[in-house]
N, C-alpha and C positions, 0 to 999 in steps of 0.2 A: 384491411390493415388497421392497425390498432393506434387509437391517437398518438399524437406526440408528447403529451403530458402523463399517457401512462406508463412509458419509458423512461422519460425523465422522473418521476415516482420511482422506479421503479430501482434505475439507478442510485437513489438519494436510499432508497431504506436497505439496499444491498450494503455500503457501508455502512448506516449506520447503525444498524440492529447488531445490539450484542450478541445474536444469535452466531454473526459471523466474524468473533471476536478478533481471530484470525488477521483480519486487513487491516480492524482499528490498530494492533500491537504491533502491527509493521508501521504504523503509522507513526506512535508512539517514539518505536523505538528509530525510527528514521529522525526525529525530531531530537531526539535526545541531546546530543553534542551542539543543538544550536542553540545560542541566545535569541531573546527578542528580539535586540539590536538586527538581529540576520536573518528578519521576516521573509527578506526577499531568496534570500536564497532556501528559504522553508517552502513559498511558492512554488519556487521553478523545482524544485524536489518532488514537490505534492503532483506536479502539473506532467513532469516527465513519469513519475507510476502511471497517471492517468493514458500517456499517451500510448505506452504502452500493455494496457489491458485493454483500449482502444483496439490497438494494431491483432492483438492474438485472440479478440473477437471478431474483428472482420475475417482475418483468416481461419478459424474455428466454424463460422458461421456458412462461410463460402467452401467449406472442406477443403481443404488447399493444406491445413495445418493441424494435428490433435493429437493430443497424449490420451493415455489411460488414465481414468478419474485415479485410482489408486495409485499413480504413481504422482500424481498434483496433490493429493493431499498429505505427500510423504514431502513435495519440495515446497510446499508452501512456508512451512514450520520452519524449513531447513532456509529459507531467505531470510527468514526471522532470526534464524539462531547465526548467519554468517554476517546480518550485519549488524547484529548486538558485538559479536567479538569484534568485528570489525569500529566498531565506537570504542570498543576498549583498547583495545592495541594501539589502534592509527588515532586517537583522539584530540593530539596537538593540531591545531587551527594555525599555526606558523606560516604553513605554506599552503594558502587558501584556496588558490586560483586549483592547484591539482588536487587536492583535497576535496573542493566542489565536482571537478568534472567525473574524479570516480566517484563520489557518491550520488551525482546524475548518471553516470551508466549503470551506478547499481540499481537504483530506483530506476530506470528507463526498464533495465535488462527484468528485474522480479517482480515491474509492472506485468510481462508477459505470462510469467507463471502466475501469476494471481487472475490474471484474467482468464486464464483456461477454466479456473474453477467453474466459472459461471458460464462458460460457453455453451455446455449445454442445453442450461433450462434455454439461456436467452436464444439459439437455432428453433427451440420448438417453439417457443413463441414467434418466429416469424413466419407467416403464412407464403412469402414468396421472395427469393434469394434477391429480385431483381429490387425489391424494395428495404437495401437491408441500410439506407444511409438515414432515412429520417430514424428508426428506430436506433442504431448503431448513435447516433447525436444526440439526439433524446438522454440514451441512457446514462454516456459517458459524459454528459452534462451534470446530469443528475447525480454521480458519481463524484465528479470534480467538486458542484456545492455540497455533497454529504461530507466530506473528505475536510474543506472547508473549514466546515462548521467543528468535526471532530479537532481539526488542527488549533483551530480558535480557543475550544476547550485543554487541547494538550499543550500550548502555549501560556495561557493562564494561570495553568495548574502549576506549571515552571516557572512563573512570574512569580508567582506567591513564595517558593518556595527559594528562589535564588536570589531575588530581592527584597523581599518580606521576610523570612526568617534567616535569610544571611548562608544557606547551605550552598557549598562550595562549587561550584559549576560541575568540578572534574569528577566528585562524589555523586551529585546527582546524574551524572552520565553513565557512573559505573554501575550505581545502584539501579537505576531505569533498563540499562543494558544489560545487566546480571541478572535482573526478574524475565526478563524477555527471551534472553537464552535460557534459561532454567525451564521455562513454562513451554517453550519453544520444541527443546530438547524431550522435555514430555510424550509432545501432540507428535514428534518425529519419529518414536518409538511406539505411539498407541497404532501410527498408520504406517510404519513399512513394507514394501509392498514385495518382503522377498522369504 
């Protein structure tokens, strides 16, 4: 079996490599409608994705659970493009409390389809089903601090911009959300899988 640090690795350059621009842009765009002020509820956001690319790798891995690649890289785009409109539409914070819990089921729920992506490589790299917890922790560790680190920077990026030059929260919501679905709507037509 293969250490624990080279899952955890392994985890950490899956998000973070622009290669899979994909995760960072859901990330982006999951962030969008929050202020700094509402780091924690950027956590438990970031933490419920995790939990569920967690859950649709153990079941992907243990064959229990799987889609057709082509039809995950058709709804990947498409969690991207529903919950950019979705920051556009529903984007008053007024009523918090429901406001967070759907956007934890949404993050929980397109945790699942983001983690199918990767389900495959990461089954072939496991040598034996019955060892699939150190590696399955490893990874989704490594995921959560990659995830982390991009949030830290999409956080930043928003600090400067919302309180350094004064741009409107609801503008920079629309505009982060408008480039996401745009770009979204793209990658959803380059992969339809019909």
């Amino acid at each position: 079996m293969l250490p624990f640090d080279f899952y955890l690795k392994l985890g950490f350059e899956h998000i973070s490599n622009l290669a899979g621009y994909d995760h960072i842009l859901f990330l982006i765009v999951l962030c969008a409608v929050y202020k700094i002020q509402q780091w924690k509820n950027i956590l438990i956001l970031v933490t419920a994705f995790t939990l569920g690319h967690s859950i649709t790798l153990a079941l992907a891995s243990l064959d229990i659970f799987t889609l057709p690649s082509n039809i995950i890289k058709f709804l990947i785009p498409a969690t991207i493009f529903i919950t950019a409109i979705h920051n556009a539409v529903g984007s008053d914070l007024t009523e918090r409390t429901s406001k967070m819990n759907k956007n934890y089921a949404m993050a929980l729920f397109f945790g699942f389809i983001h983690g199918m992506d990767f389900s495959n490589y990461f089954k072939a790299l496991l040598t034996d089903s019955i060892s699939i917890v150190t590696p399955l922790l490893g990874f989704n560790l490594g995921i959560e601090l990659g995830q982390l680190l991009v949030v830290l920077f999409i956080v930043a990026v928003a600090f400067l911009f919302l309180n350094v030059l004064k741009v409107k929260h609801r503008e920079w919501n629309l505009f982060i959300s408008g480039a996401a679905a745009g770009l979204s709507l793209i990658s959803m037509f380059d992969n339809k899988f019909w």
